[in-house]
LUMMIZA-152303 format. One line per field, with one value per residue (C-alpha): residue number from 1; chain; residue in one letter; y negated, z, x. Coordinates in nm, 4 decimals. Layout:
num	c(NUM/...) $
cadena	c(A/...) $
residuo	c(A/...) $
py	c(Y/...) $
pz	c(Z/...) $
px	c(X/...) $
//
This chain:
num	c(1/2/3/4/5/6/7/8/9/10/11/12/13/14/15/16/17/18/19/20/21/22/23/24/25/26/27/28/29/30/31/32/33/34/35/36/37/38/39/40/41/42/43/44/45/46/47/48/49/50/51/52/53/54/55/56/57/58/59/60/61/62/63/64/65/66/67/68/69/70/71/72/73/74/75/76/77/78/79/80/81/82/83/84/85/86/87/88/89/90/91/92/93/94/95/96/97/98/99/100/101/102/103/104/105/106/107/108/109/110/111/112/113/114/115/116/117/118/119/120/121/122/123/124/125/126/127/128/129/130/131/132/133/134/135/136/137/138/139/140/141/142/143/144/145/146/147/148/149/150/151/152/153/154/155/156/157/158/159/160/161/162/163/164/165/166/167/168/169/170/171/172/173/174/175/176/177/178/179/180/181/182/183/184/185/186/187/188/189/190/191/192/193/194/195/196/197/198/199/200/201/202/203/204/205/206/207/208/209/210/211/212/213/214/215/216/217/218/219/220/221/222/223/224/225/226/227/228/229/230/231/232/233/234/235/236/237/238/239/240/241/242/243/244/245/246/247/248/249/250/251/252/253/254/255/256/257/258/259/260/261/262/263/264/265/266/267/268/269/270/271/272/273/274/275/276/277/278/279/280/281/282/283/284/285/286/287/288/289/290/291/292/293/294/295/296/297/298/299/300/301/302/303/304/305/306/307/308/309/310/311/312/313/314/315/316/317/318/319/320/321/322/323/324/325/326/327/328/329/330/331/332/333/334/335/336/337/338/339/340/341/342/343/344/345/346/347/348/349/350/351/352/353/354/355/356/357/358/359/360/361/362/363/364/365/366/367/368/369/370/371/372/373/374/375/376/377/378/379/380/381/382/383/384/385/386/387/388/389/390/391/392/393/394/395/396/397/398/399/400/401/402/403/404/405/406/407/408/409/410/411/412/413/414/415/416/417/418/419/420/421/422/423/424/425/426/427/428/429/430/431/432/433/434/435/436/437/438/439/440/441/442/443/444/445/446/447/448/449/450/451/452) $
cadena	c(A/A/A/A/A/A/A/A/A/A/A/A/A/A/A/A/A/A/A/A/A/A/A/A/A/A/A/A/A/A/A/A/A/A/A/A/A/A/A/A/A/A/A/A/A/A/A/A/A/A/A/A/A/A/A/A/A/A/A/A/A/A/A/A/A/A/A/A/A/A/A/A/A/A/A/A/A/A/A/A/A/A/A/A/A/A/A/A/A/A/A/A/A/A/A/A/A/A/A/A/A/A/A/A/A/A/A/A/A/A/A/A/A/A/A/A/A/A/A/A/A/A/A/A/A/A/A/A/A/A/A/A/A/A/A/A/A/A/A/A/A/A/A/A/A/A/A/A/A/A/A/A/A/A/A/A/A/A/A/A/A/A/A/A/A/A/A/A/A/A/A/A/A/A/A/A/A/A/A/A/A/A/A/A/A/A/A/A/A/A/A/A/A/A/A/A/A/A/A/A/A/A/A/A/A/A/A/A/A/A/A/A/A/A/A/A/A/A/A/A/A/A/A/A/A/A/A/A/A/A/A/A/A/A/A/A/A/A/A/A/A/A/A/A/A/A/A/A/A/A/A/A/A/A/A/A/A/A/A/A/A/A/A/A/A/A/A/A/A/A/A/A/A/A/A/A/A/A/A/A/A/A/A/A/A/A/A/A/A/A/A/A/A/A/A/A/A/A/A/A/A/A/A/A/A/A/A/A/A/A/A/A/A/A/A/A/A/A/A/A/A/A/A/A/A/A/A/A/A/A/A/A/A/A/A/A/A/A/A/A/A/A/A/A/A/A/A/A/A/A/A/A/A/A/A/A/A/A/A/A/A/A/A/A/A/A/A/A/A/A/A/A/A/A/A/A/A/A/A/A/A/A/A/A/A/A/A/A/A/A/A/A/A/A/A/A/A/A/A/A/A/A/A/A/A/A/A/A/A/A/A/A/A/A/A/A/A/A/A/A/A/A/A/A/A/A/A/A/A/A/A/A/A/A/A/A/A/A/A/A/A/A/A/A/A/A/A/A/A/A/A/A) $
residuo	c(X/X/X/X/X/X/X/X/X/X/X/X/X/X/X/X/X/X/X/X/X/X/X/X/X/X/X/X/X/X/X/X/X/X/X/X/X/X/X/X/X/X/X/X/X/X/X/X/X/X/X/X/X/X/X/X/X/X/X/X/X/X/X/X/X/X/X/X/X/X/X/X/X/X/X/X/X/X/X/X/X/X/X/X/X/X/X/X/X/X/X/X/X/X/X/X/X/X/X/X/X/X/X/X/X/X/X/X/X/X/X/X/X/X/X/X/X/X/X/X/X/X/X/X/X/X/X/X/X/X/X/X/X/X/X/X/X/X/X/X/X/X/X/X/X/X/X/X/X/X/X/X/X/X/X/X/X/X/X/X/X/X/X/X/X/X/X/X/X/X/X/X/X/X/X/X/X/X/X/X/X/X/X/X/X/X/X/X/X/X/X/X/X/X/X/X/X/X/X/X/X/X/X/X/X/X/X/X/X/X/X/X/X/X/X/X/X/X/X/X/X/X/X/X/X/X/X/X/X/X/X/X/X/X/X/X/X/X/X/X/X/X/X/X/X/X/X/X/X/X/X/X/X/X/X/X/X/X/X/X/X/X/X/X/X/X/X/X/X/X/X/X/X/X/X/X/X/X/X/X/X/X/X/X/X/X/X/X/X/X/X/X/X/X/X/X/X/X/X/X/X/X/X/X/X/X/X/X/X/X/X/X/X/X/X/X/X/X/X/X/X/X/X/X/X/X/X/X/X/X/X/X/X/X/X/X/X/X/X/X/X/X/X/X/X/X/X/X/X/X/X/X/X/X/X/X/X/X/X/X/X/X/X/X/X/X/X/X/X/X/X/X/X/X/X/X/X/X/X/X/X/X/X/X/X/X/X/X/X/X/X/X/X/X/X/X/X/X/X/X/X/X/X/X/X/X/X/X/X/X/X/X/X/X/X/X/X/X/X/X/X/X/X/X/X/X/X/X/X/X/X/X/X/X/X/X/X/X/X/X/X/X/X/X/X/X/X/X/X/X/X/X) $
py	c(0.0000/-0.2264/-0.1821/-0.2294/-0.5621/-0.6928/-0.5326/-0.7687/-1.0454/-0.9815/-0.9871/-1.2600/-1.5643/-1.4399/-1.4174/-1.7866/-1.8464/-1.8027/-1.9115/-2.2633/-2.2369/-2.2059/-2.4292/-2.6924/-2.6542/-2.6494/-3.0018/-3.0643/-2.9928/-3.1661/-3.4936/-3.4765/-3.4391/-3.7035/-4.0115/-3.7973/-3.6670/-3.5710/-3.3935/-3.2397/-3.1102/-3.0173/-2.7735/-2.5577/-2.2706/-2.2421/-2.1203/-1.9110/-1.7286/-1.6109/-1.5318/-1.3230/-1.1645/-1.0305/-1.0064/-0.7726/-0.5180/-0.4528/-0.2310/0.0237/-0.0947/0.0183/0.3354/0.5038/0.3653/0.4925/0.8522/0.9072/0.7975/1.0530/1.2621/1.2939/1.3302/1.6803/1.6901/1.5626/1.5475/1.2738/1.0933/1.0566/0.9512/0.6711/0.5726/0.5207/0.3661/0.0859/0.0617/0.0416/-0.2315/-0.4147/-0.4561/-0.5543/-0.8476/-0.9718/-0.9680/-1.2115/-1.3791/-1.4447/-1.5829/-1.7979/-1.9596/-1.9811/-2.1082/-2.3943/-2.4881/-2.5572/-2.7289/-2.9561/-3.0133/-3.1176/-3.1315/-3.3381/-3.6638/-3.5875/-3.5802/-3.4346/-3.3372/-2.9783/-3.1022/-3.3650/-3.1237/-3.0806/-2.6574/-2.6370/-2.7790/-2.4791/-2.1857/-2.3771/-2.2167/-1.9307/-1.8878/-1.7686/-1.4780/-1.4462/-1.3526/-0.9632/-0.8427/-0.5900/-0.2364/-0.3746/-0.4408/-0.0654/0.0728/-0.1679/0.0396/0.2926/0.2370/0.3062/0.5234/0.5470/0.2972/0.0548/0.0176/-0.0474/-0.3067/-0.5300/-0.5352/-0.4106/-0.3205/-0.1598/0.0684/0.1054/0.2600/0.4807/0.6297/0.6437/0.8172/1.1013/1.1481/1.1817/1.3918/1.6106/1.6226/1.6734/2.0142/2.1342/2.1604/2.2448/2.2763/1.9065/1.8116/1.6997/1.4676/1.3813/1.2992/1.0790/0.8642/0.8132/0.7394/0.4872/0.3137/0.2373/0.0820/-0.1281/-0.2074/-0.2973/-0.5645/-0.6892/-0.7227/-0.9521/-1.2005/-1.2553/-1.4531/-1.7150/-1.7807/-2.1683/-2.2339/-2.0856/-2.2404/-2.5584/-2.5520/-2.4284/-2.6997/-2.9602/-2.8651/-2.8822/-3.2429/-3.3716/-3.2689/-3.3100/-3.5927/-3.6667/-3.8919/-3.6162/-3.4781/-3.7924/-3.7537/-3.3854/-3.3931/-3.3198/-2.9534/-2.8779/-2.9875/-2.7693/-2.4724/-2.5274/-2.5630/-2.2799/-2.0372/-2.1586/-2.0533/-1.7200/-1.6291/-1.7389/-1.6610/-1.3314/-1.1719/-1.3434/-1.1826/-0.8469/-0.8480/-0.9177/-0.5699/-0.3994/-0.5967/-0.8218/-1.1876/-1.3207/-1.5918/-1.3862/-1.2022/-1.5167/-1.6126/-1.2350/-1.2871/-1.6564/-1.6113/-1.4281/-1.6844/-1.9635/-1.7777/-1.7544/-2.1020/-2.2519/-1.9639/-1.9871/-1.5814/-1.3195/-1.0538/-1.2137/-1.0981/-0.6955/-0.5428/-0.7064/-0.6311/-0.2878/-0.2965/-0.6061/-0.3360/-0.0304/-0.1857/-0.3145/0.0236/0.0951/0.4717/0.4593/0.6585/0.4021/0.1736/0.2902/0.3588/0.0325/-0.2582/-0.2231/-0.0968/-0.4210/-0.6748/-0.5561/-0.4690/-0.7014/-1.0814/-1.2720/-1.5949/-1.5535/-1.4351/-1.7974/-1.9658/-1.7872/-1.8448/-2.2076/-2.2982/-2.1528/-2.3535/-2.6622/-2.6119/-2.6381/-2.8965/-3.0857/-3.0586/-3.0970/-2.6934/-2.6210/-2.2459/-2.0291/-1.7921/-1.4925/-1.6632/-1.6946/-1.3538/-1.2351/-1.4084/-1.2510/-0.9513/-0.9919/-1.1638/-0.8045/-0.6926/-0.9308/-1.0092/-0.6802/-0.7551/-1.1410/-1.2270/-1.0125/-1.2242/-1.5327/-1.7995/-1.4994/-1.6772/-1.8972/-1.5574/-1.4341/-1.6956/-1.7376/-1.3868/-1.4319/-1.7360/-1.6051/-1.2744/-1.4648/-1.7226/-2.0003/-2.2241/-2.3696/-2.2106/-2.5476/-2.6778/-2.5082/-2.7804/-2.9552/-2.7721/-2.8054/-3.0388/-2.9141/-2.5708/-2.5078/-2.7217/-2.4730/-2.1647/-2.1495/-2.1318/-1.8359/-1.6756/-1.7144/-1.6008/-1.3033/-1.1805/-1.2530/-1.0486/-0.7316/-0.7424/-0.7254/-0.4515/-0.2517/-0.2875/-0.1951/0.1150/0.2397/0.2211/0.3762/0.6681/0.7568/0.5758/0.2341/0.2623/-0.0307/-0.0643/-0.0903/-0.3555/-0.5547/-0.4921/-0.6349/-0.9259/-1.0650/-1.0340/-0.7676/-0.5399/-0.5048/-0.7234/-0.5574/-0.4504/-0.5956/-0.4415/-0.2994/-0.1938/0.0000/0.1430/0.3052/0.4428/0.5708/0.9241/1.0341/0.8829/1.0571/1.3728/1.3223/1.2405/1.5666/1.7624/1.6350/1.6840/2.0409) $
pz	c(0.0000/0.0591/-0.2483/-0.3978/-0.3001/-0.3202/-0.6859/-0.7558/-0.5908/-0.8372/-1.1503/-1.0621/-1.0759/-1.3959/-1.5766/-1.4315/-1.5814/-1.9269/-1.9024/-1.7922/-2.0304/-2.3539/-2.2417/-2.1717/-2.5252/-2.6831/-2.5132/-2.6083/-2.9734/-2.9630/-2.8715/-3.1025/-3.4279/-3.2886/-3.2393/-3.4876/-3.7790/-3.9883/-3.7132/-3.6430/-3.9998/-4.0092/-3.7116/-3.9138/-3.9334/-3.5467/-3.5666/-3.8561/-3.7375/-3.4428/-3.6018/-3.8250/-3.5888/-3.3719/-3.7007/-3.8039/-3.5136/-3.5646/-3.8547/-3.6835/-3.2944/-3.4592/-3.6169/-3.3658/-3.0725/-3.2905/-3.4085/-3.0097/-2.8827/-3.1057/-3.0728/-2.6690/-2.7213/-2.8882/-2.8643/-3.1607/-3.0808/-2.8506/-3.1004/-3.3526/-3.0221/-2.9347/-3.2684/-3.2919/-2.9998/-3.1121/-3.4439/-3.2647/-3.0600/-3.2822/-3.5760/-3.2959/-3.1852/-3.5233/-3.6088/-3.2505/-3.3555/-3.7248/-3.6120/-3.3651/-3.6435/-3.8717/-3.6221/-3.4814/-3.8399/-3.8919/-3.5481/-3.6168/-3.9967/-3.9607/-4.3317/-4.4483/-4.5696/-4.6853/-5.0718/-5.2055/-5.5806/-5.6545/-5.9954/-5.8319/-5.5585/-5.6174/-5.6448/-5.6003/-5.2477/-5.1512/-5.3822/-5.2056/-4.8356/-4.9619/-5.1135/-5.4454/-5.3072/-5.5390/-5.4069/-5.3996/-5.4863/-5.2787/-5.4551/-5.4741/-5.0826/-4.9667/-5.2204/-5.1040/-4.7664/-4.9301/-5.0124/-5.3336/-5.0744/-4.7571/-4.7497/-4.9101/-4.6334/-4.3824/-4.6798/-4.7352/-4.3950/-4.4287/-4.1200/-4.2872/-4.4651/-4.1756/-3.9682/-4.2104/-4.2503/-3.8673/-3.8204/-4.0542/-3.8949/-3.5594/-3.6773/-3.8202/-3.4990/-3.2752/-3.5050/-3.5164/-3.0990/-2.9146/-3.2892/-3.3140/-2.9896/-3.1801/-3.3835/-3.0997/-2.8944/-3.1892/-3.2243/-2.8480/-2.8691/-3.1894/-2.9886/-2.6750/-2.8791/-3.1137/-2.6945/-2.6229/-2.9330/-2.8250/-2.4458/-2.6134/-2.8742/-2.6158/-2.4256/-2.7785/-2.7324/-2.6044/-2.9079/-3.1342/-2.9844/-2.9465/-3.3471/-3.4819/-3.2407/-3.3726/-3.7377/-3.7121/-3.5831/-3.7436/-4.1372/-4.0225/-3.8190/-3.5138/-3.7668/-4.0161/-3.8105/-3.8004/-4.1350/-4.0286/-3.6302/-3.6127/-3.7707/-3.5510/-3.2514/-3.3953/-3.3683/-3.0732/-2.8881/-3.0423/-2.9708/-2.5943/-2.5591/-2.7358/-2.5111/-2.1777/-2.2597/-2.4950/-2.3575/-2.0596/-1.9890/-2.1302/-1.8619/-1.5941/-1.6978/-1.6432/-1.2998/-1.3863/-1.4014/-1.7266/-1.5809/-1.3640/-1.7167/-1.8868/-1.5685/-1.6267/-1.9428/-1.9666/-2.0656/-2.3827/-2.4147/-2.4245/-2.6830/-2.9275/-2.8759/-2.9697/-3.2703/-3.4014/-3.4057/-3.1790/-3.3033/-3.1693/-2.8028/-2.9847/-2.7741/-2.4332/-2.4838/-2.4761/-2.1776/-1.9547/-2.0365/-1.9694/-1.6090/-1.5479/-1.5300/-1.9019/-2.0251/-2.2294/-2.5253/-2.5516/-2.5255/-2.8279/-3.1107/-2.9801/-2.9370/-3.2992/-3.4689/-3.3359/-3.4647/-3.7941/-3.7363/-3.4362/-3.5229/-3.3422/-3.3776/-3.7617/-3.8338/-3.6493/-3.8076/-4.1658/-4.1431/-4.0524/-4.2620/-4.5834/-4.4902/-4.3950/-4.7372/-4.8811/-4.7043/-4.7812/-5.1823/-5.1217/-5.2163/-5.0882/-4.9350/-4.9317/-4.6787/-4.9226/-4.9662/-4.6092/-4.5528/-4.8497/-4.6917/-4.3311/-4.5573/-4.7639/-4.4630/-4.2416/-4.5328/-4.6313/-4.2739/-4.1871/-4.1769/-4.3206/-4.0020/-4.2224/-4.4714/-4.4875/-4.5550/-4.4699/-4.3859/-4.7160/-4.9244/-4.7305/-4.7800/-5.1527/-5.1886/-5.0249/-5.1819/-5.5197/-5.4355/-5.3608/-5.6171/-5.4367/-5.3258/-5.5425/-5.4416/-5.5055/-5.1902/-4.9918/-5.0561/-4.8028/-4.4915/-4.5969/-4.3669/-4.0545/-4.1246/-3.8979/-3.6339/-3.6148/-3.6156/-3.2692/-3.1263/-3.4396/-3.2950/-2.8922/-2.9773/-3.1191/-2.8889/-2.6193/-2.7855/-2.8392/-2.4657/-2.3469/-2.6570/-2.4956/-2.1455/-2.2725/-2.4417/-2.1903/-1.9418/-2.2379/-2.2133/-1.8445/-1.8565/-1.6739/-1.3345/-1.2657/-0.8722/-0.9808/-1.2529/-0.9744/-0.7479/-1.0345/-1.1379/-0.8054/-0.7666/-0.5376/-0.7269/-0.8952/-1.1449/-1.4909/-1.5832/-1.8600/-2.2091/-2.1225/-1.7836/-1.9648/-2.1901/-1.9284/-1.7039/-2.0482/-2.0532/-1.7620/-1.8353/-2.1679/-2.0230/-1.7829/-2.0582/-2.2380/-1.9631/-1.9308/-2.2823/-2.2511) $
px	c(0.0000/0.2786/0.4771/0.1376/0.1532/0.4703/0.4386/0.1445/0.2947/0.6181/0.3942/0.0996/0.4322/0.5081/0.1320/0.1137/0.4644/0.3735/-0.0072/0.1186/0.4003/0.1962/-0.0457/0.2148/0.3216/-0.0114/-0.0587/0.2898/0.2944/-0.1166/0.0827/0.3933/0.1586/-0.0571/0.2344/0.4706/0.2339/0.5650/0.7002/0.4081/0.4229/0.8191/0.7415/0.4785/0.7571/0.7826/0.3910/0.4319/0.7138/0.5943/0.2536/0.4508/0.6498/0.3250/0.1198/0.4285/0.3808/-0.0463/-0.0972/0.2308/0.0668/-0.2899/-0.2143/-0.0359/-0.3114/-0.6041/-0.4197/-0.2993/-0.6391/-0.8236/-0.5711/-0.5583/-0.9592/-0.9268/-1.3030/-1.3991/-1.7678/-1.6336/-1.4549/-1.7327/-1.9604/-1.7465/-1.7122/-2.0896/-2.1427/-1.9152/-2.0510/-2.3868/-2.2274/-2.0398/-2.3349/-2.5923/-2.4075/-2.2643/-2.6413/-2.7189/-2.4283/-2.4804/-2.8946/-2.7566/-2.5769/-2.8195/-3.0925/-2.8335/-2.7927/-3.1262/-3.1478/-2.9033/-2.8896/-2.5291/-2.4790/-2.7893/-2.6991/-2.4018/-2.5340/-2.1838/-2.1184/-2.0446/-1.9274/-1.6882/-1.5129/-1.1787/-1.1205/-0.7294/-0.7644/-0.9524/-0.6960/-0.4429/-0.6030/-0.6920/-0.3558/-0.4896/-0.7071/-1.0179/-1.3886/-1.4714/-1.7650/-1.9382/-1.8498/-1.5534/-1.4870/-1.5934/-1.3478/-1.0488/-1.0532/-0.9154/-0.5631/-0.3526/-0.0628/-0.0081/0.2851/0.0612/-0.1775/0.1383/0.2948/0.0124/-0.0665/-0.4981/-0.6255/-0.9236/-0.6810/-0.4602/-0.7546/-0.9023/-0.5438/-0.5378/-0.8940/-0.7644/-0.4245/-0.5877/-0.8806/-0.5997/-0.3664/-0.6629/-0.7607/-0.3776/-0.3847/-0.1107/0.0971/0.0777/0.2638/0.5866/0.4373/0.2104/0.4888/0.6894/0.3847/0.3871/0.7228/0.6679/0.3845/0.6025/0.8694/0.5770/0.4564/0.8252/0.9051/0.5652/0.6658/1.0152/0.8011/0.5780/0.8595/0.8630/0.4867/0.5110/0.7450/0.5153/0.2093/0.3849/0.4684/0.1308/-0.0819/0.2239/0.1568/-0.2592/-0.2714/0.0317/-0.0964/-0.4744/-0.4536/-0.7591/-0.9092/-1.0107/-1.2730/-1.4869/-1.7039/-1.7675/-1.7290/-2.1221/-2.0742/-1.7363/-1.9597/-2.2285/-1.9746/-1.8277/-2.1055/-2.2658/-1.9729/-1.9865/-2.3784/-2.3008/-1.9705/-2.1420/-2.5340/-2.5085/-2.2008/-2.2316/-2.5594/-2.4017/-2.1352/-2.4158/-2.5478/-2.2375/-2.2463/-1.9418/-1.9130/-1.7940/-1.6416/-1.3582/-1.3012/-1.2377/-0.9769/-0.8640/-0.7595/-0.6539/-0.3076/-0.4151/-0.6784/-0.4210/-0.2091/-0.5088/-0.5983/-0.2476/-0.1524/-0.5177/-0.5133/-0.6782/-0.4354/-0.1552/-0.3097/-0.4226/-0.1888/-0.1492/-0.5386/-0.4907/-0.2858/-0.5425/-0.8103/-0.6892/-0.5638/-0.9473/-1.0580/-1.1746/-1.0429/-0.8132/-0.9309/-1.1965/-0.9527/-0.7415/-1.0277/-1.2586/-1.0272/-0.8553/-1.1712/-1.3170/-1.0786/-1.2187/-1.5969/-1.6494/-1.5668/-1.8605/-1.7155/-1.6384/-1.9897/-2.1169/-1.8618/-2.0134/-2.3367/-2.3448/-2.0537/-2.2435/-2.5927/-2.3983/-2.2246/-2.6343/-2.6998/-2.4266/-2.5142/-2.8653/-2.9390/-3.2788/-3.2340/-3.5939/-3.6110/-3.5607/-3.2197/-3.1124/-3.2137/-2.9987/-2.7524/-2.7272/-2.7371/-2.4305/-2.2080/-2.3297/-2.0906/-1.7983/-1.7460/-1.5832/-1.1800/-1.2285/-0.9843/-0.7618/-0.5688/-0.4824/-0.7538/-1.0024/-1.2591/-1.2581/-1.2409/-1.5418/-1.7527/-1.6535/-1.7511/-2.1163/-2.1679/-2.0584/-2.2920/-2.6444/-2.6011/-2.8062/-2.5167/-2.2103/-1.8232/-1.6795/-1.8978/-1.6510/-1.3628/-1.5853/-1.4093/-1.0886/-0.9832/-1.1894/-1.1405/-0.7688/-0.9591/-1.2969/-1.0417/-0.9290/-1.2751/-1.3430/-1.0700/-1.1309/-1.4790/-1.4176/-1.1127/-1.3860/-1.6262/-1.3525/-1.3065/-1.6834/-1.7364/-1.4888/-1.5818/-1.9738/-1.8355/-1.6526/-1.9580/-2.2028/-1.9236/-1.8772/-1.5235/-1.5008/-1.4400/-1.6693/-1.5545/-1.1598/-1.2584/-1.4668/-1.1329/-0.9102/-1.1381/-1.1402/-0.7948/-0.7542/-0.5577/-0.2636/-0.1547/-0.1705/0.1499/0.3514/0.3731/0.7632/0.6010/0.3188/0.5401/0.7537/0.4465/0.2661/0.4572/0.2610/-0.0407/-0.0349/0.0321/-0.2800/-0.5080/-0.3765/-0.4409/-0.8223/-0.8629/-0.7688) $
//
């Protein structure tokens, strides 16, 4: 009991450490492109670097997870249950999620009186986000997941891919039994070192915070957001009532208070909101829930699935982004329209926090797929689009955590008292990702042995 607590009194200084680090150089690099705008600009490379270097780790940090986790399962009855179960989840609340939108839209008509020209928008501002990737069509997206080799999945860096290939391999281990232990125990080994890189980029966090926040104001400039600070309040505001009034009340089901999850997890929350990207936090994720109680299996095969099928804040973000874009060039939208639409973006949503400019392909997909509303309307967000992005991607790491936590209770497997326990601080701090990778031998070997 003692060297339970001088072990969390070892880790808590060091979680504050780095929470108050990156948030000093969010505020830090907010200030520089605000008095400095062409420093602000010159520092872009800090942010992309170490966006790179965690964005780098994923697709290797997601395959071996999801292969172990289904792996360890060995009952595959289980797997395709929890696999379900989350889809169940996840397509529930990107349907909440995509009708808030669309009813907050409507409420507050942020794009009426605009009266923009589709014919006068400028198209190589928005190729220039996107970075030249063209609208798919909808055939065309559910045969992408599929990738031309297995290298290529890893290469390009498509999650999609990168979990189908994972889902077979650990389908496959799981059937070979005790034959597959070598392998088995190579991806474990993989896994911890993918854990251990993490555990040393973490460390360059406030420098890349402090660059990407530096770069945002600095080439966007404060001043941008005035012509179209009524939608960004729109969004903001919306992704607030959806994280603390739909998963809010989702976490008062499972008897745990939202708000202590949010102070639970405020150090990856701080990372997303100066990088701009949830899956810079995917894997000290894994390790935050896995410590609250939630079973690890779950933990594996929910969390990455999620990043892909689960983006609440992108589906807001799609839905009122494509009426605005209506409003804005005075398209009137009939109701067989909007419902066309919440059909298609239940589609081209899945992996749009995938690729660069994602959520400009998506949309450019939808819109090009219902007809109703011009592409070239897009060029509108242009300039409030890197702004709107963190709360996109605090909302749906937010959302990844409570789908987890909801599985894992639908399963049998979160230990609801030790997450209560943890929440309010009276545990252990959650061990770092070097710590977890040195204690995961013997967890492994546990969740073998209940598998068997």
């Amino acid at each position: 009991m003692d060297h339970a607590a001088g072990g969390s009194q070892h880790a808590r200084p060091k979680k504050s450490s780095l929470y108050l680090q990156v948030l000093a150089a969010v505020a830090a690099g907010a200030l520089v492109g605000w008095l400095k705008p062409e420093w602000g600009v010159a520092l872009k490379p800090l942010g992309e670097v170490f966006v790179k270097l965690i964005k780098m780790l994923i697709a290797p940090i997601v395959f071996t997870t999801v292969s172990l986790g289904i792996a360890h399962m060995r009952d595959m009855k289980k797997v395709g249950r929890v696999g379900v179960k989350a889809l169940v989840y996840f397509e529930v609340m990107t349907t909440i999620a995509l009708l808030i939108g669309l009813g907050v839209v409507h409420l507050v008509k942020p794009g009426v009186g605009i009266h923009a020209d589709a014919s006068k928008l400028d198209p190589t501002a928005l190729e220039k986000v996107t970075g030249g990737a063209k609208p798919k069509g909808i055939v065309e997206h559910f045969t992408d997941v599929v990738p031309d080799s297995f290298v290529g999945a890893f290469a390009h860096g498509e999650i999609l891919q990168v979990l189908l290939l994972a889902v077979l391999v650990g389908f496959a281990l799981a059937r070979m039994g005790d034959k597959s232990e070598r392998l088995v125990g190579l991806l474990d080994l993989g896994a911890q070192t993918m854990f251990g890189i993490v555990a040393m980029v973490m460390r360059v966090a406030p420098i890349g915070a402090f660059g990407a926040m530096a770069f945002t104001v600095g080439k966007y400039g404060l001043g941008t957001l005035g012509s179209l600070a009524k939608l960004m309040a729109a969004f903001y505001a919306t992704s607030l009532i959806f994280v603390f009034v739909v998963l809010g009340g989702v976490c008062a089901l499972l008897g745990i208070s939202i708000f202590k999850l949010l102070r639970y997890l405020r150090e990856e929350l701080v990372v997303v909101l100066g990088t701009s990207s949830s899956e810079s936090v995917l894997p000290r994720m894994m390790d935050k829930l896995e410590h609250l109680g939630c079973g690890r299996s779950v933990v594996r095969l929910v969390i990455p699935t999620g990043y892909s099928f689960n983006l609440d804040g992108t589906s807001i973000y799609l839905t009122m982004a494509a009426v605005f874009v209506g409003q804005a060039l005075d398209v009137p939208l009939t109701f067989r329209d909007e419902v066309l639409l919440l059909i298609v973006l239940l589609l081209t949503s899945k992996g749009a926090a995938a690729v660069t400019g994602g959520g400009f392909v998506t949309l450019a997909a939808t819109l090009s797929s219902t007809g109703a509303i011009p592409t070239s309307g897009l060029t509108l967000l242009v300039g409030i689009d890197r702004f709107m992005s963190e709360a996109r991607a605090l909302t749906n790491m937010v959302g990844n955590a409570v789908a987890t936590l909801v599985v894992a209770k639908w399963e049998g497997e979160l230990d609801v008292v030790r997450a209560r326990a943890v929440l309010a601080q009276k545990a252990v701090a959650a061990p770092s990702p070097a710590e977890r990778a040195e204690s995961a031998p013997s967890a492994e070997r546990k969740d073998a042995e209940r598998g068997g």
